[in-house]
N, C-alpha and C positions, 0 to 999 in steps of 0.2 A: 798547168796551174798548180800552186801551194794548194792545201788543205790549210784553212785557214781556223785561228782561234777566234772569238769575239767577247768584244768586254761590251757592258750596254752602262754602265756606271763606274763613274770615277770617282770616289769621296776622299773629303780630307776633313779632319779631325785636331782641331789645335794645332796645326801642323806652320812651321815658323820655323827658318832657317837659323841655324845657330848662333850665328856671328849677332843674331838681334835679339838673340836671349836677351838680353838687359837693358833693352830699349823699349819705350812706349809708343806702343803702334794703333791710336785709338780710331783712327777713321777710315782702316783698312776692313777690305768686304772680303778678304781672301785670308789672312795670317788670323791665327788664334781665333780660325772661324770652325761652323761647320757645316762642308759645303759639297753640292753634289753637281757633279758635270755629266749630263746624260747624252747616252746616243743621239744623235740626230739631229740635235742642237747644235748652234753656232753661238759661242762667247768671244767675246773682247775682252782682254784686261790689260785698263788702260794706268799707268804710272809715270813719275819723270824718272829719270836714270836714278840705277845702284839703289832700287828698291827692291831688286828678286825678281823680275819677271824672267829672267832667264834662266835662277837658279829653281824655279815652278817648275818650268819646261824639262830638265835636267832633272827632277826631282820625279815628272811624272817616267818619266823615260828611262828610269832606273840605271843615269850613268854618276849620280852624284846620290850621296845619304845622309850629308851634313845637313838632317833638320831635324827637329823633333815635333812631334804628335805623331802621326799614321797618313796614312796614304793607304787607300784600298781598291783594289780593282774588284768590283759584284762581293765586293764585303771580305777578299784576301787581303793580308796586311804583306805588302808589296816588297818589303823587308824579308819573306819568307821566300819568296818565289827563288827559284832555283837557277842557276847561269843560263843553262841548255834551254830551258823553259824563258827565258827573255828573250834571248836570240829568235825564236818561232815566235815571239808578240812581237818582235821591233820587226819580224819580218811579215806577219800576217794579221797583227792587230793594230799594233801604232807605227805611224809616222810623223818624221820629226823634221822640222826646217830649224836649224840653230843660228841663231845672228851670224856666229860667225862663218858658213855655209860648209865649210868643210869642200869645199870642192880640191881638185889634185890640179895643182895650176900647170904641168906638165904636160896632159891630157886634155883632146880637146872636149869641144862641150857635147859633141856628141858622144863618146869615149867614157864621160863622166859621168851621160845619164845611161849610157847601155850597163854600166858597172855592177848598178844598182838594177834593173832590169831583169839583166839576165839572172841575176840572183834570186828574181820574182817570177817573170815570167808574163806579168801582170798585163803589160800592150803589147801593141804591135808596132811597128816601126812606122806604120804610117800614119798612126795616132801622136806618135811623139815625135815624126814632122810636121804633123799639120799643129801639136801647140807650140815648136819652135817657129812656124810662120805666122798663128795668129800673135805671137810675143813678140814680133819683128828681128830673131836671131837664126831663122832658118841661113839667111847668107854667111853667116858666122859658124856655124854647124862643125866646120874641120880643122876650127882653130884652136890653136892651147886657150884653154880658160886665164892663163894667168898674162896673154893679153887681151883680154877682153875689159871692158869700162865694169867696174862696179857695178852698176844695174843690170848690164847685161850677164854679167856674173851670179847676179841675183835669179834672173830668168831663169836660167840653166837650175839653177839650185830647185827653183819652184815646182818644176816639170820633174827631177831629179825625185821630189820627195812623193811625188804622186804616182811612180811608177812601181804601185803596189797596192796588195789590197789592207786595208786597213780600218777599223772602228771608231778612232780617234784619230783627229790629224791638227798635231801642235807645228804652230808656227811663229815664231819668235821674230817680231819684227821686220814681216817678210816683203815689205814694200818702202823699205826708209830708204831707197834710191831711184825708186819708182817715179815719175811722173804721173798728172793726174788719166792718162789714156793708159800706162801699161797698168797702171795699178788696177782699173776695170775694167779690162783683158784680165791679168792675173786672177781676181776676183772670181771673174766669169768661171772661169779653167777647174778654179780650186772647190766652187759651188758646183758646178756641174760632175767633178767627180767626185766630192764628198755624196751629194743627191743618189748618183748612182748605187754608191755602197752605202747608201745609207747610214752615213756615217757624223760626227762629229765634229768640228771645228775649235778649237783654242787660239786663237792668235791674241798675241800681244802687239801693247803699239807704246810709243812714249812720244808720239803725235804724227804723222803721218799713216791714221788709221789706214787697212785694208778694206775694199769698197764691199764687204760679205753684205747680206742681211745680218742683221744683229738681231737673235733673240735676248739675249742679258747681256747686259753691260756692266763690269765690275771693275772698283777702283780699287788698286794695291796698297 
């Protein structure tokens, strides 16, 4: 197992992505706020497209920096942290499910979540066949991802992003091909192992929320 870091708060501070410098954004709960995402809790932040919830997620995940205010993790301004020192959060503090899933359509789906795994060390294999079978993609297991349907692509990604330990866990629109039965499979998986670590939830939705508990619900 990693020796893991932990972040217990996430703040943002007037923080607004660039491109809307010059735009009026009066009814947003998130931009030009100032706002704290704590351990343990689970948020929604709900939006219609090409409002930023993805450039959030990117933003909290330190692969994007086009915004201005602050971003702090337990009160560091996120902009200071150092390469070596992200690489050890993305591997032992955050995780991240990106819309666009990033998976290697080459590889199969099992292939794709060991990648990520073995990097961690986080499960066992028979923890991450039995969420391939409660997901219904256990028969799929030794297939290239890049034929597999969308949602089941999505599957693989969900399992992918949970195989590690982590404090926060953003996930960027992680059921928009979902059905109403995987979506609360999914749900279950993602509660059940945030619960364990004790940990956080972020997801975004632009309408086929995911079935979490919701402690706050914020509109972009």
């Amino acid at each position: 197992m990693t020796d893991t870091m932990n972040i217990e708060k996430i703040s943002l501070s007037d923080t607004l992505p660039r491109v809307f410098a010059d735009e009026s954004i009066p009814d947003s709960q998130v931009w030009r706020r100032q706002l704290t995402f704590e351990r343990g809790r689970n948020y929604v932040i709900e939006a219609p497209s090409g409002t930023g919830k993805s450039s959030l997620c990117a933003y909290i995940y330190g692969s994007r920096r086009d915004y201005l205010g602050e971003i702090r993790f337990d009160g560091e301004d996120i902009r200071k942290i150092a390469p070596a020192r992200w690489q050890e959060l993305r591997r032992t503090a955050l995780a991240y499910l990106p819309q666009e899933l990033d998976l290697f359509p080459e590889l199969t789906a099992m292939q794709n979540i060991e990648l990520k795994n073995g990097l961690t060390g986080h499960v066992d294999r028979a923890r991450i066949e039995e969420w391939m079978r409660m997901l219904g993609i256990d028969s799929r297991s030794d297939y290239p991802v890049g034929r597999m349907s969308i949602g089941q692509q999505q599957r693989v990604a969900i399992i992918r992003c949970i195989c590690q330990p982590f404090s926060f866990l953003l996930i960027d629109e992680p059921v928009s091909h979902l059905d109403a039965a995987n979506n609360a499979l999914a749900a279950r998986i993602i509660m059940e192992e945030a619960s364990r670590q004790g940990a956080a939830i972020i997801a975004t939705s632009v309408g086929n929320r995911i079935g979490i508990t919701v402690d706050t619900l914020l509109h972009l």
